[in-house]
N, C-alpha and C positions, 0 to 999 in steps of 0.2 A: 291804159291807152294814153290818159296824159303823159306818163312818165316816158312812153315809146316818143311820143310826139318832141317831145321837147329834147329829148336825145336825136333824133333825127334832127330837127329845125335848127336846134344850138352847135352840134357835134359832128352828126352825120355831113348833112350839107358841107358847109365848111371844109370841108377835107374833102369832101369827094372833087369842089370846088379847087382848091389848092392844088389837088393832084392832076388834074386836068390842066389846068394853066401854066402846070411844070414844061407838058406838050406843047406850048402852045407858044405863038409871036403876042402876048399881050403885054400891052403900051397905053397912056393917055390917049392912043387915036381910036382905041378898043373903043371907048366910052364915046366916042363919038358916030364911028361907023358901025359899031356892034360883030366888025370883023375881028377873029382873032386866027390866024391862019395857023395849024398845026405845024409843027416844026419838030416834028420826035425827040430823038434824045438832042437834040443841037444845044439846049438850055444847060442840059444838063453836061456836056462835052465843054460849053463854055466857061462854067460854074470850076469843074474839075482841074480845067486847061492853064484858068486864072492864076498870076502869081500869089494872087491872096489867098489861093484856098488852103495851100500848105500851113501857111504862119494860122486862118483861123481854125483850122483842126488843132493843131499843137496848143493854143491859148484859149481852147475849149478845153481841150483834155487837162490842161496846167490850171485852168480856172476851177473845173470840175472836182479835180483831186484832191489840191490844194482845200479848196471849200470842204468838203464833205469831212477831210481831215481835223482841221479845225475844230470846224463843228461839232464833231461826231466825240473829239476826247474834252473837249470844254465842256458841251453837255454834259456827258458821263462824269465828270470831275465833281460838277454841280450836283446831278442828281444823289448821288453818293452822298456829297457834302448835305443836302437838302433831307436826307434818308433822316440821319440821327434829327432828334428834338432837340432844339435848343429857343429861347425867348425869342419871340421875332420871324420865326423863320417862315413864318405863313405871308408875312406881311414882307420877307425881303424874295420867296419864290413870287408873289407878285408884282415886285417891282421887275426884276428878270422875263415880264410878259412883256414889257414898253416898247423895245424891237419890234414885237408884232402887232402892238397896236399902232404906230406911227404910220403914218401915209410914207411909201418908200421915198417917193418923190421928196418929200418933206426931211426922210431922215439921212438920204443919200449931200440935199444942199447944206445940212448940218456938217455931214464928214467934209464936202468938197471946202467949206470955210475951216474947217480943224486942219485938214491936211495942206491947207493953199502955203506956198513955198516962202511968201513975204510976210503974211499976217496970220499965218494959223496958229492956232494953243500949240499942234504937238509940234512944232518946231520949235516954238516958244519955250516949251518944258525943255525940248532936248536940250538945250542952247544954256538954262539956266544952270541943268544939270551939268553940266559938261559934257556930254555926251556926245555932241556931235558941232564943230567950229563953224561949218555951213551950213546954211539951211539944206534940206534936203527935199529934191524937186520930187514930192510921192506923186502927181498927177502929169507932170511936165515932162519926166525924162522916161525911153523907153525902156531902160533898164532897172524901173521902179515901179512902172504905173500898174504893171497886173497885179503885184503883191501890193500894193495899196489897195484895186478892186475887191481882190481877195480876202485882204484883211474884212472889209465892209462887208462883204457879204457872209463873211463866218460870224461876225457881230448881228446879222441879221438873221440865221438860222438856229444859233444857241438857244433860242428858248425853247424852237422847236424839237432841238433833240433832246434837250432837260425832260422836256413835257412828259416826250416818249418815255425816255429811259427810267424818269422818277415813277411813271406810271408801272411801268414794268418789275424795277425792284419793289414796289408797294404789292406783288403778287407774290412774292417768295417767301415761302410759309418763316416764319423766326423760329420755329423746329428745328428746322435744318441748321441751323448757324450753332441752336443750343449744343445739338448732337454733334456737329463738328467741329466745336471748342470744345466738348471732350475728348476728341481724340486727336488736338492739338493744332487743330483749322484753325487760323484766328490769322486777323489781320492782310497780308497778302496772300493767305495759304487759302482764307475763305472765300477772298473773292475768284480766286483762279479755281478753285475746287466747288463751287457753290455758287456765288451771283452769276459769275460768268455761264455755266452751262444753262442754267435758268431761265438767263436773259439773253440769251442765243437769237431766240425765235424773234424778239423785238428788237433786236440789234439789224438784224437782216434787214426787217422791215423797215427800218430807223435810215439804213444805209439803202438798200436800193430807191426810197422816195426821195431821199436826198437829192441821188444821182437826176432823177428824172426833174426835181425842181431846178436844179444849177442850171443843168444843162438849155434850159430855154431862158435865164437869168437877160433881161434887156433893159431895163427900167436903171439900175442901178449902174451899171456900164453908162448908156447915154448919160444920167444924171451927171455923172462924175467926168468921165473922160470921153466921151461920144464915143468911143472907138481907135479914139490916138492914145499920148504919140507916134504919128507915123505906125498906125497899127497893133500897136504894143499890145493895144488891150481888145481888138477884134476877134469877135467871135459867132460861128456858125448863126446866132441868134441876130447880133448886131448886122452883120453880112447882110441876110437876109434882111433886116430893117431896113439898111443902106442902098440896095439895090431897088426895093420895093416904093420907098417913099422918099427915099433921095435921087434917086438915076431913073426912079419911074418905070422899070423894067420890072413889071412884076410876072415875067414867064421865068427869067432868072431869080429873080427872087424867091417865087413861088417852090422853083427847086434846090435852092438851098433848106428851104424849111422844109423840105418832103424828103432830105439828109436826112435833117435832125429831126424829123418824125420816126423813120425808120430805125434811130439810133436810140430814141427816145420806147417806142415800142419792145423792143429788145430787152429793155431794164422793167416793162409793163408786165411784160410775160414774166417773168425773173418773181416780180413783185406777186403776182399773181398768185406763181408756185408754190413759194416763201409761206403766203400766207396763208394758203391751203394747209401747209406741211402742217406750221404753227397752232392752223386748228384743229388739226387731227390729232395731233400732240397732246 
């Protein structure tokens, strides 16, 4: 009964809230008249209508991609790398947690000074390096600012899919590798003929939760670029932020996030399945 209680009060409510106010004309006057007059799909026709709503579907889907890309082969590059023994390595897979333990807020105004166009490190390096004669605008110019987001939040998901992936190959019997170095597995031939069918099951799972955490990513967006320039880096997530506690419109608001709940559920169910399979397996 606790545990129904507190999914209801946390979870249930909340949503069933959000979804209703998709319907609905609610505004700052809501809170004072307690009217909120139904309005059917009008929210949601406006939401769709919007010239923004094209550019943030494309720069969710480029954010999402991108991210989980990233992610998902740095991880595995690491876990792999982390797999053999060598001095250190307990003590450098812990340093690889720091991402997740920094407050984002905190580790997002770290990148926004690294990346800033006049005084940041990485402009600095490129500069020393030769690499690059201008500075280069990563948070300023639209044709930059999502692959800067992106970059940050593939930095902030790595340890997560190490975690996964190292846990995973730590399940793969060393039988299997013996007996397929004797009949000439080794090297790339074992991990495509052996790690990889193995760690299937946690790959899936590694990959659809990814998907469902990018996809509502808002903390690090605002931190960095709020949503510019000029939209660059707008997305279903932020939208809905912007609409909500910027323009005060939270019946539009309300149904941008009832999108990306819908969109968001889809990769749940996915996940669901996945890991049913994986346990039957």
């Amino acid at each position: 009964m606790p545990a129904i209680a507190y999914v209801v009060i946390f979870f249930g409510y909340p949503v069933v809230k959000n979804l209703m106010m998709g319907f609905q004309e609610y505004t700052t006057r809501t809170f004072y008249t307690g009217e909120a007059p139904w309005v059917g799909l009008a929210n949601y026709a406006e939401v769709v209508g919007s010239g923004i709503f094209r550019t943030t579907v494309v720069n969710t889907a480029l954010f999402t991609v991108g991210s989980i890309a990233g992610q998902f082969v740095i991880g595995l590059l690491f876990a792999l790398f982390f797999k053999r023994r060598f001095p250190l390595s307990n003590v450098l897979r812990s340093l690889l947690l720091l991402p997740w333990l920094l407050p984002v807020i905190a580790g997002t105004s770290v990148w926004k000074w690294i990346l800033d166009q006049d005084s940041g490190v990485l402009n600095g390096i490129l500069r020393d390096l030769h690499l690059a004669s201008e500075p280069v605008p990563w948070l300023t110019s639209p044709d930059v600012a999502l692959v800067a987001v992106v970059l940050v939040n593939v930095w902030l998901g790595i340890p997560f899919n190490t975690t996964l992936l190292y846990s995973g190959l730590q399940e793969i019997p060393e039988e299997l590798y013996e007996a397929g170095a004797l009949d000439g597995a080794t090297g790339w031939k074992a991990f495509w003929h052996i790690t990889w069918p193995n760690l299937r099951a946690v790959v899936n799972v590694v990959l659809v939760l990814g998907v469902i955490y990018t996809l509502k990513v808002l903390d690090i967006i605002l931190g960095l670029t709020g949503g510019g320039p000029a939209n660059a880096t707008q997305t279903l997530a932020t939208d809905s932020y912007r609409r909500s506690f910027q323009e005060f419109s939270f019946g539009t608001g309300a149904a941008v996030s009832n999108i990306l709940i819908v969109v968001s559920l889809v990769f749940a169910v996915v996940y669901l399945r996945v890991n049913r399979r994986a346990v039957d397996e």
